[in-house]
C-alpha positions in Angstrom: -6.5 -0.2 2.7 -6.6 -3.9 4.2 -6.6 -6.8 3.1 -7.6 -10.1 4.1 -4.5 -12.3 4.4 -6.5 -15.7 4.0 -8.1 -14.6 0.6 -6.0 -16.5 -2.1 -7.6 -14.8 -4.7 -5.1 -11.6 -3.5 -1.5 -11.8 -4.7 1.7 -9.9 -4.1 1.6 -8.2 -7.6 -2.0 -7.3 -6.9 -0.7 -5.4 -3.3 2.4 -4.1 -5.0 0.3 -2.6 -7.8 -2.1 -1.3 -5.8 0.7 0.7 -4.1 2.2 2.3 -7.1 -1.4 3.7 -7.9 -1.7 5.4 -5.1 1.9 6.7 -5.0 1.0 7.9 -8.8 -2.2 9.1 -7.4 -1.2 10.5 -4.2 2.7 12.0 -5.0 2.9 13.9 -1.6 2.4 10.8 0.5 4.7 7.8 1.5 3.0 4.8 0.8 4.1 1.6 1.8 2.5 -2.1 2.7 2.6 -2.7 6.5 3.1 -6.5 6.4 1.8 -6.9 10.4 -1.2 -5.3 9.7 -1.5 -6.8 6.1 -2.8 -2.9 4.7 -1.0 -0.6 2.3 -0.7 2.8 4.3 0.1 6.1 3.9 1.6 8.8 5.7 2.9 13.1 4.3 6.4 13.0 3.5 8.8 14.8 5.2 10.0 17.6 4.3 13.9 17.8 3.9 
């Protein structure tokens, strides 16, 4: 999920929100925001 960088209307709480949804969502994944890209992202965890 992107977002645009230049929209002020987004704020860090909204991003940082929007991350613990999906980790509540989507338990089997590591989310995290990719601050280069400016996009929350996703990838399986690993398995220990």
């Amino acid at each position: 999920m992107k977002f645009d960088k230049e929209d002020p209307a987004v704020s860090l709480k909204d991003v940082l929100a929007k991350v613990q949804e999906i980790q509540r969502q989507h338990p089997e994944l590591d989310v995290f925001f990719d601050g280069d890209e400016y996009a929350i992202c996703s990838r399986p965890r690993k398995k220990a």
